[in-house]
N, C-alpha and C positions, 0 to 999 in steps of 0.2 A: 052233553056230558063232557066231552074235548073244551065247551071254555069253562067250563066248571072247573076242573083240572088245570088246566092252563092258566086260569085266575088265581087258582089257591095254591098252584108251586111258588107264580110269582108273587104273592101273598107270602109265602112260606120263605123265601129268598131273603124278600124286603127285611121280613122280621129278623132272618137270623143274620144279615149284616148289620140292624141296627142294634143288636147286641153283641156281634163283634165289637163294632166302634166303640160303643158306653165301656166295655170292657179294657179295652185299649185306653180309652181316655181316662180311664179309673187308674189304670194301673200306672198310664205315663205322669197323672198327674198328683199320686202319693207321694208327699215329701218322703224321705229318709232321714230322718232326726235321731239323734241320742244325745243324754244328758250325763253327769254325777255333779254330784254334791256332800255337801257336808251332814250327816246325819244327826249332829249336836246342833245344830242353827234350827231355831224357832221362823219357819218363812211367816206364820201368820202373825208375827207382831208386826210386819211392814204397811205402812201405811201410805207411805211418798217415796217416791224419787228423785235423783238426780241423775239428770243422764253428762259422764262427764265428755268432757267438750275434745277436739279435737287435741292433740300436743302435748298432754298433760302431763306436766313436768314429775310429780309421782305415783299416777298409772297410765299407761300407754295404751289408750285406746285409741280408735283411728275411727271418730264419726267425725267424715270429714266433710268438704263442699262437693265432690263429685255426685252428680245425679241417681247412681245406685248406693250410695250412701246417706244421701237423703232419703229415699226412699222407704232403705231399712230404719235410718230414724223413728221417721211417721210410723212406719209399722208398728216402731218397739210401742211408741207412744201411746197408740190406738188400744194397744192389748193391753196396755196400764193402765188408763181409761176405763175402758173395759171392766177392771175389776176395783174401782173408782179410786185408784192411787194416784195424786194428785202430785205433779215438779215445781219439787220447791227448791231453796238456796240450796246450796252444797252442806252448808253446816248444820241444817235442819235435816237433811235425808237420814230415812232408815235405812237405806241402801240405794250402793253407786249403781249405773247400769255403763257398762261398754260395750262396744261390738268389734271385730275385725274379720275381713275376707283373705281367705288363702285361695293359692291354687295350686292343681298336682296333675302332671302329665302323668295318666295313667295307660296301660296296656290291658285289652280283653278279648281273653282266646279261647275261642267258642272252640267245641269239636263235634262236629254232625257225619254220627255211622247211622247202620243201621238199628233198625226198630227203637224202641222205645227206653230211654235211657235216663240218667240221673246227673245234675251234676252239681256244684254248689260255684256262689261267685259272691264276694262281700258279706257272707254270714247269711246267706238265701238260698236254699237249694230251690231248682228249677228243673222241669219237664223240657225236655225235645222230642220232635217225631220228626223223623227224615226220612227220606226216598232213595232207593239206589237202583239203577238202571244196568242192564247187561251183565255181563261176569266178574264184573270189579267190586270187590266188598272193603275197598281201603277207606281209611278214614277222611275227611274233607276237614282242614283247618279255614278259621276265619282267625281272620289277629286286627284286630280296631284298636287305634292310640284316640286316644281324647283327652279333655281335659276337664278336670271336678274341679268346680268350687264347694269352698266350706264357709258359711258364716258360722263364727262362733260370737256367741251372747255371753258375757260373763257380769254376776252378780255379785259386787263387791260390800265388804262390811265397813262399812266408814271408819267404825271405831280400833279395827285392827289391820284395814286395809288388804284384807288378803281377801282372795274369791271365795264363796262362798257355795255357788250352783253355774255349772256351765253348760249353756245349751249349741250343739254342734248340729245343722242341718248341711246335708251334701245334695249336689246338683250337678248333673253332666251341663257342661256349658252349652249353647249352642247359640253360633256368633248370628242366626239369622232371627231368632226373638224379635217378635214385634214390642213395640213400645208396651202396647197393652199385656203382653204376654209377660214381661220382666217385673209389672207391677205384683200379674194376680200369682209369680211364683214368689215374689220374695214375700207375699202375703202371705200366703199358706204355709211356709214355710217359718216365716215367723211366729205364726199362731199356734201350728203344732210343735214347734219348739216351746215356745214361753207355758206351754200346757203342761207341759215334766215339771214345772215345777212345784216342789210337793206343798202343799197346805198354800197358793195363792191364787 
């Protein structure tokens, strides 16, 4: 009876750390995307694109030579593919596609009291549970600086030149990303971006 029990806590363990993890992983690895757009533009008459080139003397898009700018290229290109819009000349496009990366040194300040509390950070409200020891019921600050990247996607109208739909995905940076890790976030990130857009 003792390994019986002994089997199935550690049985019981196993399982509930491998739903921690999946849980963690799910949540560390949802983009954060938002879009708007013009509500008068027809997205399903487009058929082709252009993706314009780096410098471009009247829109400044910045798809340049650096290796994460390739990257999001190929992505943009895969998810255009995808819904079988085919790059053609400039003057043939139903629409332009740009991209550019920002970045923001931002500040986040946790606060862990007791019991069970509420708080909101980026338009997300979040759960805490803390612990507090001895006679001290003061509050515990955390303050973490980092840094978000933003790629923005913007879908231009050749004929009038103005944006049309802009897709904004954000990413806390982290300088130690493996090679494979920067592909499959700018992936998903790209994909759940280019998905806002309405009727393509």
């Amino acid at each position: 009876m003792d390994i019986f029990m002994s089997t199935l806590f550690s049985l019981t363990a196993k399982i509930g750390l491998l739903i921690s993890a999946l849980a963690f992983i799910g949540c560390a690895s949802a983009p954060k995307v938002d879009a708007d757009y013009n509500e008068s533009y027809n997205f399903s008459n487009i058929k082709n694109y252009y993706m314009i080139p780096d410098k471009e003397a009247d829109y400044l898009g910045q798809p340049g030579s650096s290796l994460t700018d390739q990257r999001i290229e190929k992505a943009i290109s895969f998810e255009m593919d995808k819904r079988n819009l085919a790059p053609v000349a400039r003057d043939q496009a139903d629409i332009l596609i740009s991209f550019h990366i920002t970045t923001k040194d931002k500040t986040r300040i946790r606060n862990y009291n007791m019991g069970y509390s509420y708080g909101s950070y980026g338009g997300y409200r979040r759960s805490s549970m803390s612990m507090g020891y001895g006679s001290n019921y003061g509050n515990d600050i955390s303050v973490q600086q980092y840094v978000e990247g933003q790629l923005l996607i913007d879908l231009v109208d050749p004929k009038t030149n103005n944006v049309v739909w802009r897709g904004i995905a954000s990413k806390k940076i982290d300088k130690n990303w493996t090679n494979d890790e920067r592909i499959d976030i700018i992936n998903s990130h790209v994909s759940a971006t280019m998905a806002l857009i309405p009727g393509l």
